[in-house]
N, C-alpha and C positions, 0 to 999 in steps of 0.2 A: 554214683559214679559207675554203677553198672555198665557193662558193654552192649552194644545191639547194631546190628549191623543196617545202614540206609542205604537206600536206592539212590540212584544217580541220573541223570537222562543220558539220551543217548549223544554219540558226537555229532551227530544230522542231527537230530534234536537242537541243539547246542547253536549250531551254524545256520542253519535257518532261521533262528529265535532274530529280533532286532538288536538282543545284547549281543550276542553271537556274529551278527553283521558289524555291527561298531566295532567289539572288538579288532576283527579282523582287518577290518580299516583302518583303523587304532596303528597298529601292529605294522603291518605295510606302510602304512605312512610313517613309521618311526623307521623302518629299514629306507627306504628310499632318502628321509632326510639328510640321515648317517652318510648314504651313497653318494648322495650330491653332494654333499659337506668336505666326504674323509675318503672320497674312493680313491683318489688320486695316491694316496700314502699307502692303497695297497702293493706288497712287491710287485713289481712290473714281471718277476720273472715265475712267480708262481699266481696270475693275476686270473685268469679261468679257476682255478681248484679255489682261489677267497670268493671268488663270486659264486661260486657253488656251494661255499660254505655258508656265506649269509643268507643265501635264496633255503638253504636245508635250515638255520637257523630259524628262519622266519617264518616257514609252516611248521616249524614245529613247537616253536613261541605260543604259534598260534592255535594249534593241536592242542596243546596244554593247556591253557587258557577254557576252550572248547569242552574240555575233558573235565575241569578241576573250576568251578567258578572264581572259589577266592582267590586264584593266581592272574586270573584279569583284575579284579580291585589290588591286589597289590603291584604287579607289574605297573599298571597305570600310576601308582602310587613313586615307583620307582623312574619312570621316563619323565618325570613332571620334576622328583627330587637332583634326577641327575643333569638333566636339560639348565633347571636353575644355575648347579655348580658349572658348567662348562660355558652357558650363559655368562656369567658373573666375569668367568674368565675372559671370554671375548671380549667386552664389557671395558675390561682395563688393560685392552690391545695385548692379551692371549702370551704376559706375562706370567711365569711359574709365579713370583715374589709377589701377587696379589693377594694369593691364599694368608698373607701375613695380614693387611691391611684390612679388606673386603670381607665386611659381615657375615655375610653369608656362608663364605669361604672360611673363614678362621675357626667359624663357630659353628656351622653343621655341614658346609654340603663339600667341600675338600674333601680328598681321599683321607686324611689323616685323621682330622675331625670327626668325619662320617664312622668308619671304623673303630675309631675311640666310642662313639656312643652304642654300634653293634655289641662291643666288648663288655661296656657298661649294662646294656638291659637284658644282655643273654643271663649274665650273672643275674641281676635284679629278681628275671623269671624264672632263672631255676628255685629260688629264695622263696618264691611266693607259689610257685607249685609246688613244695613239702607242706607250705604253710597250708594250702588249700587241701592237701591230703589229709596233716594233720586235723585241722578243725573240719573237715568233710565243707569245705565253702565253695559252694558253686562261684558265690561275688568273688573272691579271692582267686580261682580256677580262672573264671572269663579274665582277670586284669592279666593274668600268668600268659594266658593265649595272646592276649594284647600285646604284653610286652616281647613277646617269640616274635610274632609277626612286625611288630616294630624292628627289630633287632634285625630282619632277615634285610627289611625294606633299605635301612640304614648300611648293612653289608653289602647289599647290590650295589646300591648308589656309589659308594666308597670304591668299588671297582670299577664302574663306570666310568666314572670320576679319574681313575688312579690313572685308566687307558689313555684317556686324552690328556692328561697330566706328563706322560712320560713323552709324548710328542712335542710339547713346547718346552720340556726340558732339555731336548735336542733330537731333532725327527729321526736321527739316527739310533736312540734308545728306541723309540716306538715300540710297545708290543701291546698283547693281552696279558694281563695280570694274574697268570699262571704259572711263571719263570723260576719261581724260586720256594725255599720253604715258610716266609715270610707269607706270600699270596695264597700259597697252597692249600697253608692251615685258614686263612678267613675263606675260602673256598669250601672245604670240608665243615665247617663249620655253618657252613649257609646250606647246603647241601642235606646235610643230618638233620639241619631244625625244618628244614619247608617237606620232606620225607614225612618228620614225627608229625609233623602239623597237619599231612595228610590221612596217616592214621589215628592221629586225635579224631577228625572228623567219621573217620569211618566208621570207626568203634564205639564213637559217641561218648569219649572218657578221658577228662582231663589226668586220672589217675599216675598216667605213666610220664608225665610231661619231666617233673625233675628229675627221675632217672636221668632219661635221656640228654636231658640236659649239662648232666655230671659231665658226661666223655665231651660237649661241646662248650664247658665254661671248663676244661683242662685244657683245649685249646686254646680258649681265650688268656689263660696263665704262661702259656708257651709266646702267644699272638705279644702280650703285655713285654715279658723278658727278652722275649729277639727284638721286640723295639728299642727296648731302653738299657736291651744289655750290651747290645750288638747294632743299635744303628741301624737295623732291618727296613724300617718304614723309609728309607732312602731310595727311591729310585735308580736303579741300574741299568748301565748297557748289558742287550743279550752276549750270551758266550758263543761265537759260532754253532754249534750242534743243537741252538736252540731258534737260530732265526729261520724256520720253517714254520709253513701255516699248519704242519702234521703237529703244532702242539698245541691249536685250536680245537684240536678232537681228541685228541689224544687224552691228555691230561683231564677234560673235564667226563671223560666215559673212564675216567681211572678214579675218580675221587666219586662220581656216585656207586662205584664197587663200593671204595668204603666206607663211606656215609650209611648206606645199608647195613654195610658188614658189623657198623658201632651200634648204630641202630638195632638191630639185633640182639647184641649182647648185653645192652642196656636194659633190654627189655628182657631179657632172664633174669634179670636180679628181682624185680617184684614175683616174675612166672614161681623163682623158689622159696620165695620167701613164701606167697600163697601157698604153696604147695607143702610145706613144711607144715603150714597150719592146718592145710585140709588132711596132713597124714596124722598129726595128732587129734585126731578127732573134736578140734575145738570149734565145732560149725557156729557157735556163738560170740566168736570173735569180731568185733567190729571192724576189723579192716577187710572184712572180706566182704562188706556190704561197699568198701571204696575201693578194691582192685579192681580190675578187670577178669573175669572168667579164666581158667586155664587154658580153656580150647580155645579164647579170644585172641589171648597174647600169643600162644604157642601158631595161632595162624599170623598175627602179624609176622611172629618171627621165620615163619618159611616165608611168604608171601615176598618181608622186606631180603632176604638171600637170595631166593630166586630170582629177584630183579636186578639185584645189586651185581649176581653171577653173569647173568648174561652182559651185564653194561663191562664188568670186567674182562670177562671174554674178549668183547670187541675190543675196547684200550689195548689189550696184549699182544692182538692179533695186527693192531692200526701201528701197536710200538714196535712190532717186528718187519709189519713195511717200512715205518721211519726209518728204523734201525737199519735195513737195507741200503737206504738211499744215502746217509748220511756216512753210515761206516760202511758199506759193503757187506756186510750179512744180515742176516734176517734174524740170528742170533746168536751169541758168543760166550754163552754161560758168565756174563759178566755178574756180579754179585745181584745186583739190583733187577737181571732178568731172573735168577734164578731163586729169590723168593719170592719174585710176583709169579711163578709156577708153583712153587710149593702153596703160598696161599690159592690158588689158583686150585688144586689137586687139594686139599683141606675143604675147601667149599664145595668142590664135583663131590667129594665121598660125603660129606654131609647131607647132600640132596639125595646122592644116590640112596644113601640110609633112610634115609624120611620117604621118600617114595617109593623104592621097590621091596624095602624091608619094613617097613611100617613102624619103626623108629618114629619114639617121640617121649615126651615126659621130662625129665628134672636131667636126665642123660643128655640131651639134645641142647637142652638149653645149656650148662655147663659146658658143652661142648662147642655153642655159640661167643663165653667168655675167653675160652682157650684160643677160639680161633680169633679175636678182635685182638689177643697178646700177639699173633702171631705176624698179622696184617700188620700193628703194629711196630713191632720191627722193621716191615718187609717196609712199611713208608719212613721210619724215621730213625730205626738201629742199623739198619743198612748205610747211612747217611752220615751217622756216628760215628761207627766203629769199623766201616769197611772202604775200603776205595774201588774206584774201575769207573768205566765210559762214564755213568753217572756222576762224578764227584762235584759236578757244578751245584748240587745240593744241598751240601756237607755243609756243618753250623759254622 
């Protein structure tokens, strides 16, 4: 389970290829079907900036795709599973009360269902990646990868699904399934695992998979209890301050900040634990023939902050034009703007240290766990325990 780093092609590469061509075809023809279908239910009044949103969506579906192979076989995995569910629903004259009857629907492709199995195999695969660390099992590893990417396909779908769900529950709910803390957490949750699933492939090492997977099956325990505590898996009308298409962009350039930012701290718990055994001088211990390298992890974890930084960046800067238009400022030290700055100012000085100070080592990484406590909060203590503009979040 050593690490080693592979090559990639290029995006011309990619897009020139026949698969490259399909895909993109693929892709395009899923946005236009959506358009002909559903364009009608965009706001009339914010009807240019959605149309600008899915045209940006859709090259960049397809950029990724071009860039990453295995997010074309899953994506495609995903427009076939969720087509099924909203099918099914048309099917039985685009009744919400099918999903009770309608096989399909009851039992995997419903928003509720589909979710329920994300929930189910995220856990399954954190379970079988310790087990494949523990016995060093490559068989055990690939099932672990299986079951992540199952997981991820089943949480798209579930969203999919959940959007056109809340339209025939009453076109006046309509939105994108980012609204609340309910969506949010299977959000970050799919976000975190297709991230790891990227650096799985880079580094060529199932090793770090249940790590990572802890911070994404703690969501799943939160996902489980706001359902069943609190009635969360209920479809809701948006709150005024939310029916804008600025939370199309908004919110999903804020949860790959933290998708990153777990993602990172995750991945300091092996970087120390290695590191603790390379400082005892027990270079004969067996798990260091199954972690990943120190320099390997320690590059995933700048690699995965400085992506996660800049995507935050944007969110904060796109919340503070939201924040404009909706309440007239651009900011108002409301609780929720002001520890997505402190997180925000915790990540600058982290980079700053790693790069122009040469910061790095068992410091860095510790300092990657401090900061995922802190983001933390800033998504879910704030929520808790504080009120202001924000409170449409609160449990």
């Amino acid at each position: 389970m050593n690490a080693g780093y592979i090559e990639h092609p290029t995006m011309l590469q990619s897009l020139l290829s026949v698969r490259g061509l399909l895909w993109s075809a693929l892709i395009i023809f899923a946005a236009w079907l959506g358009w002909h279908h559903y364009g009608e239910l965009m706001d009339p009044n914010d009807r240019s900036y959605e149309i600008g949103i899915l045209i940006g969506a859709t090259l960049g579906v397809i950029a990724f795709g071009l860039a990453w192979k295995s997010m074309q076989t899953l994506l495609s995995f995903v427009l076939v599973m969720t087509f099924i569910g909203i099918y099914t629903y048309s099917s039985h004259g685009d009744s919400y009360k099918a999903q009770e009857t309608a096989f399909f629907l009851k039992f995997l492709f419903s928003s509720q269902s589909a979710i329920m199995w994300m929930n189910v195999l995220f856990v399954f695969a954190m379970v079988t990646y310790f087990f494949a660390l523990w016995r060093d099992s490559s068989f055990a590893g690939k099932v672990a990868t299986g079951l992540t990417w199952s997981a991820v396909a089943f949480g798209l779908t579930g969203m999919g699904v959940r959007w056109r769900e809340s339209y025939l529950i009453n076109p006046d709910y309509g939105h994108i399934p980012v609204s609340n803390l309910y969506e949010v957490f299977i959000l970050f949750a799919i976000i975190t695992a297709v991230l790891y699933l990227y650096y799985e492939q880079k580094i060529r090492s199932r090793a770090l998979g249940g790590f990572v997977l802890m911070v994404i099956s703690a969501a799943v325990v939160f996902i489980l209890w706001y359902t069943f505590g609190r009635d969360a898996a209920e479809i809701q009308p948006l709150v005024p301050a939310l029916k804008s298409y600025w939370m199309k962009i908004h919110v999903p350039a804020n949860f790959v900040g933290y998708g990153t930012f777990a993602l990172a701290a995750m991945i300091a718990i092996p970087y120390l634990w290695r590191d603790r055994i390379e400082k005892r001088g027990d270079m004969d211990n067996p798990w260091l023939n199954r972690l990943p390298t120190l320099d390997a992890m320690e590059d995933v974890m700048y690699k995965a902050i400085a992506f996660g930084f800049a995507f935050f960046t944007i969110a904060t800067i796109l919340g503070a034009m939201w924040a404009a238009e909706a309440w007239g400022g651009y900011w108002s030290w409301d609780p929720k703007e002001t520890w997505a700055l402190i997180v925000w100012l915790n990540y600058a000085a982290w980079l700053h240290f790693r790069m122009s100070k040469g910061w790095g080592g068992a410091r860095m990484a510790w300092w990657s766990i401090i900061g995922l406590l802190i983001t933390t909060f800033a998504f879910l203590g704030v929520n808790m325990f504080l009120s202001g503009l924000h409170s449409y979040g609160t449990l």
